[in-house]
C-alpha positions in Angstrom: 2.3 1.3 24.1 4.7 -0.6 21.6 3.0 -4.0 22.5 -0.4 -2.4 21.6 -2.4 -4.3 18.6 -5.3 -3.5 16.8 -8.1 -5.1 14.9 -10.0 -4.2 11.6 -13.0 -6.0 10.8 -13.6 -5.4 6.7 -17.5 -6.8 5.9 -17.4 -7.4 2.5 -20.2 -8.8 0.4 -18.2 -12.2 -0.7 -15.9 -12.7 2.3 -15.4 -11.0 6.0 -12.1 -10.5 6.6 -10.3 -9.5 9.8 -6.6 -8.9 10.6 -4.3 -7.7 13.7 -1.9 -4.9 13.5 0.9 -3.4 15.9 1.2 0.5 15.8 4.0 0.3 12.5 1.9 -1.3 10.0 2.1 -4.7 10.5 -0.2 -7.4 10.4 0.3 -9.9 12.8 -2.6 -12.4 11.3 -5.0 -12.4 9.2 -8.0 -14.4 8.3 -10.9 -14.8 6.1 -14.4 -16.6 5.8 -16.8 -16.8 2.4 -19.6 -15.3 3.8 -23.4 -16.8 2.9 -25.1 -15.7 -0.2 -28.2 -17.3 -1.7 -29.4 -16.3 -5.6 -32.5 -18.5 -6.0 -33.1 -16.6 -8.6 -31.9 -13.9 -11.3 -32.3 -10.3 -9.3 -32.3 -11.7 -5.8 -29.5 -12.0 -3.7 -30.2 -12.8 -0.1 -28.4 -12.5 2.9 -29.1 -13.2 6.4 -28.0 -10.5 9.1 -27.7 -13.5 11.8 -25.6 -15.6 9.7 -23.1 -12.7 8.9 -22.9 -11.6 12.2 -22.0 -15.6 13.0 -19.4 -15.7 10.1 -18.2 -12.3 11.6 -17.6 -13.4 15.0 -15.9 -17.1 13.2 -13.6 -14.7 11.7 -12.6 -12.5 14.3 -12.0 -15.4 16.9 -9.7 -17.2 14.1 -7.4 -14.4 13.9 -7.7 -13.6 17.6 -6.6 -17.4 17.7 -3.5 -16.9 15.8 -2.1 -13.9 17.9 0.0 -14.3 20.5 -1.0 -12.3 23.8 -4.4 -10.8 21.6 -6.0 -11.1 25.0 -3.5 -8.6 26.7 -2.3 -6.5 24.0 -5.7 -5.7 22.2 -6.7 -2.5 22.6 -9.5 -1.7 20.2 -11.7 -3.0 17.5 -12.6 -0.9 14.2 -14.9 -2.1 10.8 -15.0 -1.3 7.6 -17.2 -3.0 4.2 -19.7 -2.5 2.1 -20.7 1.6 1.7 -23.8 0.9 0.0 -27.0 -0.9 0.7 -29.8 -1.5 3.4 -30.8 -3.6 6.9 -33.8 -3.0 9.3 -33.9 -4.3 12.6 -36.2 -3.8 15.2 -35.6 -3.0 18.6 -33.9 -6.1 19.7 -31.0 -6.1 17.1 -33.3 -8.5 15.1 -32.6 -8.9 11.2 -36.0 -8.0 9.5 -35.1 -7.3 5.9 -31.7 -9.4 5.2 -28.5 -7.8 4.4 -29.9 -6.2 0.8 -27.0 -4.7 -1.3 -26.9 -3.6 -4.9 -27.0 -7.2 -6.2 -30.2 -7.5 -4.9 -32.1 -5.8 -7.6 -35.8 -5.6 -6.6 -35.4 -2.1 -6.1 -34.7 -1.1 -9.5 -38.5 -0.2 -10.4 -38.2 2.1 -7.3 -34.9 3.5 -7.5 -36.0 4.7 -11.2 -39.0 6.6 -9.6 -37.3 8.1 -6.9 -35.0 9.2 -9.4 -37.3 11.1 -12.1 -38.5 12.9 -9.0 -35.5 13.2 -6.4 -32.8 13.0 -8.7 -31.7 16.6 -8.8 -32.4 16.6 -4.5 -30.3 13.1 -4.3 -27.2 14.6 -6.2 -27.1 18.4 -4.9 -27.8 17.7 -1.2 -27.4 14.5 -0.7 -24.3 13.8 -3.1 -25.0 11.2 -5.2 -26.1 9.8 -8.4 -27.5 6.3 -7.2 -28.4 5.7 -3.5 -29.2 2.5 -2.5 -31.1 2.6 1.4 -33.9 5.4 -0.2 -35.5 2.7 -2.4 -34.8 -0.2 -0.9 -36.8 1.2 2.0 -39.2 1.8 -0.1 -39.3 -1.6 -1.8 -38.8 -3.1 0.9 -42.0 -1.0 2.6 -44.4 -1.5 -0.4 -43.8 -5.1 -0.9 -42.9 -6.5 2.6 -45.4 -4.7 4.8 -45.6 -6.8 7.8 -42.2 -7.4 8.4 -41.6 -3.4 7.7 -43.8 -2.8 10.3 -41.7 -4.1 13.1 -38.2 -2.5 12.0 -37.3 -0.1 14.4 -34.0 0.9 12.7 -32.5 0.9 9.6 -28.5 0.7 8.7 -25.7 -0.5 7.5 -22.9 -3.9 8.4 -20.5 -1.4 10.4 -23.3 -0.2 13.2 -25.0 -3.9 12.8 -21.8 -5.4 13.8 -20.9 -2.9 16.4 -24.3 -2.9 17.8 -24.3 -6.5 18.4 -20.8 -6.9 19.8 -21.1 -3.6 22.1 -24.6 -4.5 23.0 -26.2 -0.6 21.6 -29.8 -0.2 22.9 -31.3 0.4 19.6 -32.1 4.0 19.7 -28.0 4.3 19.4 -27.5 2.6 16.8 -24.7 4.5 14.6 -23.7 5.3 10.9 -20.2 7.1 10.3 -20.0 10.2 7.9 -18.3 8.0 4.9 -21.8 5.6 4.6 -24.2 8.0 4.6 -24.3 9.6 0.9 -25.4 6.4 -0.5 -28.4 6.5 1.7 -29.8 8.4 -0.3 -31.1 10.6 2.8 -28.5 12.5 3.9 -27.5 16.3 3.3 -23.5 15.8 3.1 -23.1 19.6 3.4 -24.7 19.1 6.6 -23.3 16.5 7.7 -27.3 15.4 8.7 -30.1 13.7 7.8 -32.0 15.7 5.0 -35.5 16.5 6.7 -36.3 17.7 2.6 -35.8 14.2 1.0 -36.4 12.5 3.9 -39.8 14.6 3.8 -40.4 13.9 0.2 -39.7 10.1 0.9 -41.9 9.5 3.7 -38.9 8.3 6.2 -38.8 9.0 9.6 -35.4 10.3 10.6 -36.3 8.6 14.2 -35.4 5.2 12.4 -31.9 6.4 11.0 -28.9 5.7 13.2 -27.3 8.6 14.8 -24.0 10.0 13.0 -20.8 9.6 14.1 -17.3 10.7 13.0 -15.1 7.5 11.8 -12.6 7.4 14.6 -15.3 7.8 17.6 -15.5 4.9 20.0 -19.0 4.4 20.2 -19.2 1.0 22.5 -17.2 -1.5 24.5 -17.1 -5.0 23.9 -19.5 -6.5 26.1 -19.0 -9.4 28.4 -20.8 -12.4 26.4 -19.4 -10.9 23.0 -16.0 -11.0 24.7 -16.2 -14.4 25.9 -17.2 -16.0 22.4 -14.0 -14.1 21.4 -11.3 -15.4 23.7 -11.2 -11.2 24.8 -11.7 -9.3 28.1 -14.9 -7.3 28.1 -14.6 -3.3 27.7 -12.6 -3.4 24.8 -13.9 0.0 22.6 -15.3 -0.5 19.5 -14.6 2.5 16.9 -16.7 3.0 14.3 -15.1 2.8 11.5 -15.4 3.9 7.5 -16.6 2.8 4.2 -14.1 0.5 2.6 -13.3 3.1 0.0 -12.5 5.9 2.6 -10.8 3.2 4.7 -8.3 2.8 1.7 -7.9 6.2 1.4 -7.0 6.4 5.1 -4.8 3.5 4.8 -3.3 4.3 1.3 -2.7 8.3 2.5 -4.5 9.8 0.6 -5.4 12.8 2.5 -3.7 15.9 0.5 -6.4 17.9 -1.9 -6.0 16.4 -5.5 -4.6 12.9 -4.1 -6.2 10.3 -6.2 -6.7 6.6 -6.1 -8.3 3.7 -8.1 -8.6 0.3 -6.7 -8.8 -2.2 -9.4 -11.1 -4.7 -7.7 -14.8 -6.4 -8.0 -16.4 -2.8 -7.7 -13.4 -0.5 -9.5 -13.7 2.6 -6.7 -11.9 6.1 -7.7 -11.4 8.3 -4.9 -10.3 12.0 -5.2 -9.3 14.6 -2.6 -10.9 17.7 -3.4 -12.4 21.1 -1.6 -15.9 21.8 -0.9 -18.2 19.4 -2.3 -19.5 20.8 -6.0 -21.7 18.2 -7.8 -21.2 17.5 -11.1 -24.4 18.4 -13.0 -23.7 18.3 -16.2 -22.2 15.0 -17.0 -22.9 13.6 -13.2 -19.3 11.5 -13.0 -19.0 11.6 -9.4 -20.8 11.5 -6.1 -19.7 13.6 -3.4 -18.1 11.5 -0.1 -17.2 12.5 3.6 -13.8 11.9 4.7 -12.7 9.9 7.6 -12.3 13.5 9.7 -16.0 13.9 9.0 -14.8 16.9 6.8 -12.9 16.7 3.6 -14.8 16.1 0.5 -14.2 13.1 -1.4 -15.1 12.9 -5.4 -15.6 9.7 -6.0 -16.9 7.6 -8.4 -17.3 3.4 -9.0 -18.0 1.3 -11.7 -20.2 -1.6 -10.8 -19.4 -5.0 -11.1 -15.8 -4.3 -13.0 -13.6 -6.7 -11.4 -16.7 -9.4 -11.5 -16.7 -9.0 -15.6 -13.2 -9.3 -16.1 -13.4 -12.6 -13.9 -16.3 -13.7 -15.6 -15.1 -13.2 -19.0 -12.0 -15.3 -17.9 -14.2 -17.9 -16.7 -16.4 -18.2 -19.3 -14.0 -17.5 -22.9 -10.2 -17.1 -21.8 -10.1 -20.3 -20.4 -12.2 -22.3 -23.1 -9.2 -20.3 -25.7 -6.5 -21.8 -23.9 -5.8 -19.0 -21.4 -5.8 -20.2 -17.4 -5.3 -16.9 -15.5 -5.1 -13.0 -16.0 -1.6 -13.2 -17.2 -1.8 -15.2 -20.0 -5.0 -12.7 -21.5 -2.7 -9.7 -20.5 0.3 -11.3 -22.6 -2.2 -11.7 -25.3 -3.9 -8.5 -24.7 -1.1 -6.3 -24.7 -0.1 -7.2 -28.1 -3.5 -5.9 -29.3 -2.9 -2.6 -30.5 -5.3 0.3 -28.9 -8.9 0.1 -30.1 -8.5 -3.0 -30.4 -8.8 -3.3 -34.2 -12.4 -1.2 -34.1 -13.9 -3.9 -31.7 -15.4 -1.5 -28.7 -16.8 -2.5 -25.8 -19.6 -1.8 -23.6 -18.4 -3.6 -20.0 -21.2 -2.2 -17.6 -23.1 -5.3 -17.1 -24.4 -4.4 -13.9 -25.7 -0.8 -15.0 -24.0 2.5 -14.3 -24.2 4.2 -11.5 -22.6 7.4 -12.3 -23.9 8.3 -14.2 -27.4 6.2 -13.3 -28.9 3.8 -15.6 -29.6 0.6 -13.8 -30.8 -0.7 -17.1 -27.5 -0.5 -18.7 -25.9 -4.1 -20.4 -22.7 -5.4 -21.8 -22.1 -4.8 -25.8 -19.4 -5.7 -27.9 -19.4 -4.1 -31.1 -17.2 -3.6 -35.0 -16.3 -7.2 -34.3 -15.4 -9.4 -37.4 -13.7 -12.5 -38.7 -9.8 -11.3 -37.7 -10.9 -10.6 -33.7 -9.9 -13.2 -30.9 -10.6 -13.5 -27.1 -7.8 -10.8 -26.6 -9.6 -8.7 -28.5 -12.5 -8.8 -26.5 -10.6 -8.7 -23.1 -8.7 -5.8 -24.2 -12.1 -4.0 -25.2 -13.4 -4.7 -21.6 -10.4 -3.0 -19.7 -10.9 0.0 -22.6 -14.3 0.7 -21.7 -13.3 0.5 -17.8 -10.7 3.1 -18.4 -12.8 5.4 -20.2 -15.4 5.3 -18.0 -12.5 5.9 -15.2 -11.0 9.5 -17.5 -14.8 10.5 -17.8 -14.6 11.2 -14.0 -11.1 13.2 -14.0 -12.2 15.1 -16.4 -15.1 16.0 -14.8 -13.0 16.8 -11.4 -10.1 18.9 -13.6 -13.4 21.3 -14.4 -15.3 21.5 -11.6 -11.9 21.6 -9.7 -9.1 23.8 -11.3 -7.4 24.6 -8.8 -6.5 20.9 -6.7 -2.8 19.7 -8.0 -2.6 17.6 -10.9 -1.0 14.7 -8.9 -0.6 11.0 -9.7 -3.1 8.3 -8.8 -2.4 5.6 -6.8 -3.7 2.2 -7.8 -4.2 -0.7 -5.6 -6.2 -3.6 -5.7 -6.6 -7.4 -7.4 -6.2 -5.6 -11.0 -3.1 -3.3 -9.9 -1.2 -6.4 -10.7 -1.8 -6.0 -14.6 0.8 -4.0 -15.7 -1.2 -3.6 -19.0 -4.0 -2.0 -17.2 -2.3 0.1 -15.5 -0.2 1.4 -18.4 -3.8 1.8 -20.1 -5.1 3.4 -17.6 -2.2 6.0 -17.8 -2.3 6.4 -21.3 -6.5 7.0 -21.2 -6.1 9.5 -18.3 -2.8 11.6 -19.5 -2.0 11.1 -15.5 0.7 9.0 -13.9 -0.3 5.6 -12.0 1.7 4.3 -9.9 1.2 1.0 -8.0 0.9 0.9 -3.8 3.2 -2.0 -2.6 0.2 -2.8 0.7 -2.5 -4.9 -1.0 -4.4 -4.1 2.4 -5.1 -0.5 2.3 -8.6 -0.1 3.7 -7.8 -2.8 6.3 -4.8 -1.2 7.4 -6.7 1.7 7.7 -9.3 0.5 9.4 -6.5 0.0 12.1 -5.6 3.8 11.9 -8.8 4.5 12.9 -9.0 2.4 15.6 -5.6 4.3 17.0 -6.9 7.4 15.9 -10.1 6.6 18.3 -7.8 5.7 21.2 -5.7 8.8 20.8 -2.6 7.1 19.6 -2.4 7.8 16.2 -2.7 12.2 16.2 -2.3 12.4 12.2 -3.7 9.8 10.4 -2.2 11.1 6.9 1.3 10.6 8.4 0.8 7.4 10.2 0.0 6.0 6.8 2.6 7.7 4.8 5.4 6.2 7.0 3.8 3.1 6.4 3.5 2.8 2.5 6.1 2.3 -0.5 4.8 3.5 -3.3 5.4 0.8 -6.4 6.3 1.1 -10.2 5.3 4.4 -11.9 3.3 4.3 -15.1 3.5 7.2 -17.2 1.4 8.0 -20.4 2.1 7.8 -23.7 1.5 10.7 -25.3 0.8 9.1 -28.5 -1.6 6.9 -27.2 -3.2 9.4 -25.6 -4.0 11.0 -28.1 -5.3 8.1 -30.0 -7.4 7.0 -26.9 -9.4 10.8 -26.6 -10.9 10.2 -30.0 -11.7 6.1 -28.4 -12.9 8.1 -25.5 -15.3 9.9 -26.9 -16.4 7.1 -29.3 -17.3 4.8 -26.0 -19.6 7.6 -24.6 -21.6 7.7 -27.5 -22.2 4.1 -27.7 -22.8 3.7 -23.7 -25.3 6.7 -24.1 -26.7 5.1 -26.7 -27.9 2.2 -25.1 -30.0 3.9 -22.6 -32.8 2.2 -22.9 -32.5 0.2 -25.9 -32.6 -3.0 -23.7 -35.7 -1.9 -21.7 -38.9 -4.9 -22.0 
């Protein structure tokens, strides 16, 4: 038992990455390959199902490559990635749509329909705010008819990937519970396909994948996949979670009210809480399924945050002089909050709770005395707001989960000013997670869990994980930031529609 290792497989949109752990946490190797993107053109972003599994498969034999004895000692294989988005393949495992995810924005026109007329549907039943699968399949359907014609299954990178290495006939094909609120089609009371929207929407349920809890083994590695790999054949393949619930697994967050924000390309909030209750009045939050295939997880994500903040370095920090993050912190931290009545507007990408996939960037109350720090700080402002918008939202609709910390992890967890901001926004501790692989890590637990080795996930985790330096608010400040709060809804709301041709 104590030589066992096991493999995560995280299939994110930029990179895949895949690393090797032993039973206490550790990784034994790790690798990474930029996966293929093409953007011919603004709103399209392509990606090839055949080239990702191919950059999947580079991956995992690198690593696999680096570990001593992964032949003998491997004992299962789990995946995590990207939550939200849309693949149809037809009944030999073949790509006939692309990898489509929310950077692909084609469906826009259709996602706006579906909205006017499933919105209330999407967000009781099926939990959230913005799916993504719903009207992409319909784009997809409307515009692309011959090619829809032959998909016999639609679904996402973790039952792609484990389909093609386990060698699934196609009719079981899986999804675990954390993917399918973004679909779009789901009933996450249920814990089933909605036959209502699914109805409304003109989808055959035949064509969705079956639905599986996280830590089920749902296939065994089969004898050409394992001899591409370097591995013996009949290795199970676990299904694996959403990289959000994967880091909620891996970060231990498991208790109701534990809370976590990872500070990365997509910002993602995650919050223990009871039964799912939407939020209808402000719509915050979309409603997630736990690893366990039962707890309810609030959660919320703000689109494209950790792509601004890079982009703005890119594109202004660097042409003032300042070469990395820590430089426009140091500047940035000298600003003093509200950055001297410059507000910002930092949803480039749209909002997706709540939805408006119309939604641009603003600055605004700039003048002659405001520099690039200005500006910077402004961006991380509006990211924080948006953040307290949701816990305020899950301190009403929720009274009675504990008022704990949140954990922050993540590429922006290493700005101290952020997460001192984000402290002083939110009136709620942060405090900083000392793994910077969370969801892969617990990715790993869930392989364990699936092999029986790992009985309480919660506690495998915790004994794993330090938590980091502790944040606390500043009263004053916070104080000073409600009235900023409140001024930054009324200017994002305000620009609903403004920017509409």
């Amino acid at each position: 038992m104590e030589k066992t290792l096991l493999m995560a497989v995280d299939l994110g949109t930029s990179f895949i990455k895949a690393g090797i752990y032993d039973l206490h946490g550790n990784c034994i190797a790790q690798e990474l390959r930029n996966t293929i993107c093409r953007q011919p053109e603004p709103g399209i972003f392509l990606q090839k199902g055949e080239e990702l599994f191919s950059t999947v498969l580079t991956c995992m034999t690198a690593v696999i490559n680096k570990t001593p004895k992964a032949a003998e000692d491997l004992e299962a294989i789990s995946f995590t990635g990207q939550m939200a988005g849309f693949m149809g393949v037809d009944k030999d495992w073949n790509d006939m749509t692309g990898w489509s995810c929310s950077l692909d924005t084609r469906y826009i026109p259709y996602a706006k329909k579906q909205q006017e007329k499933f919105g209330d549907d999407f967000l009781l039943h099926g939990g959230t705010n913005a799916p993504l699968m719903a009207p992409k399949l319909e784009w997809f359907r409307t515009e692309f008819p011959c090619e829809s014609g032959k998909i016999a299954k639609y679904m996402m990178l973790n039952g792609y990937c484990l389909g093609k290495l386990g060698g699934l006939k196609i009719d079981d094909a899986i999804i675990d519970y954390s993917l399918i609120t973004w679909s779009g089609l789901a009933d996450i009371r249920a814990g089933s396909w909605s036959e209502e929207i699914c109805s409304g929407l003109k989808v055959d349920p035949g064509m969705l994948p079956r639905i599986v809890e996280s830590a089920q083994i749902c296939a065994y590695l089969q004898p050409e996949m394992a001899a591409v790999l370097g591995l013996p054949a009949g290795i199970p393949l676990v299904a694996g979670a959403g990289d959000k619930i994967a880091g909620c697994v891996g970060a231990a967050v498991c208790r109701e009210g534990d809370m976590i924000f990872e500070a990365s390309s997509y910002g993602g909030f995650s919050s223990v809480v009871g039964e799912y209750r939407p939020d209808t009045v402000c719509r915050n939050y979309d409603g997630l399924i736990g690893a366990d295939g039962k707890t309810s997880i609030a959660h919320k994500y703000i689109p494209g945050s950790g792509i601004t903040l890079k982009w703005f370095l890119d594109n202004f920090g660097k042409t003032a002089g300042m070469s990395d993050f820590q430089e426009l912190d140091a500047r940035a931290a000298l600003v003093h909050p509200g950055c001297d009545g410059l507000a910002a507007v930092g949803l480039l990408g749209g909002s997706a709770m709540p939805f408006d996939g119309g939604l641009k960037g603003m600055w605004i109350g700039y003048d002659w005395t405001h520099r690039p720090e200005h500006f910077y700080r402004a961006l991380l402002e509006s990211f924080s707001f948006d953040l307290a918008f949701t816990i305020d939202s899950i301190e009403t609709n929720y009274p009675e989960c504990p008022k704990r910390e949140c954990k922050l992890t993540g590429g922006g967890a290493s700005s101290r000013l952020w997460a001192q901001m984000l402290a002083d926004v939110t009136g709620r501790p942060f405090q900083k997670l000392n793994r910077k692989d969370s969801a892969l890590w617990g990715t790993a637990i869930l392989a364990g869990k699936g092999l029986g080795i790992f009985e309480n996930m919660g506690k495998t985790a915790g004994e794993n994980i330090e938590a980091g330096e502790l944040f606390l608010p500043d009263r004053e400040k916070t104080e000073v930031y409600h009235y900023l709060k409140e001024r930054y809804r009324r200017l994002r709301d305000s620009m609903h529609g403004i920017l509409d041709i």
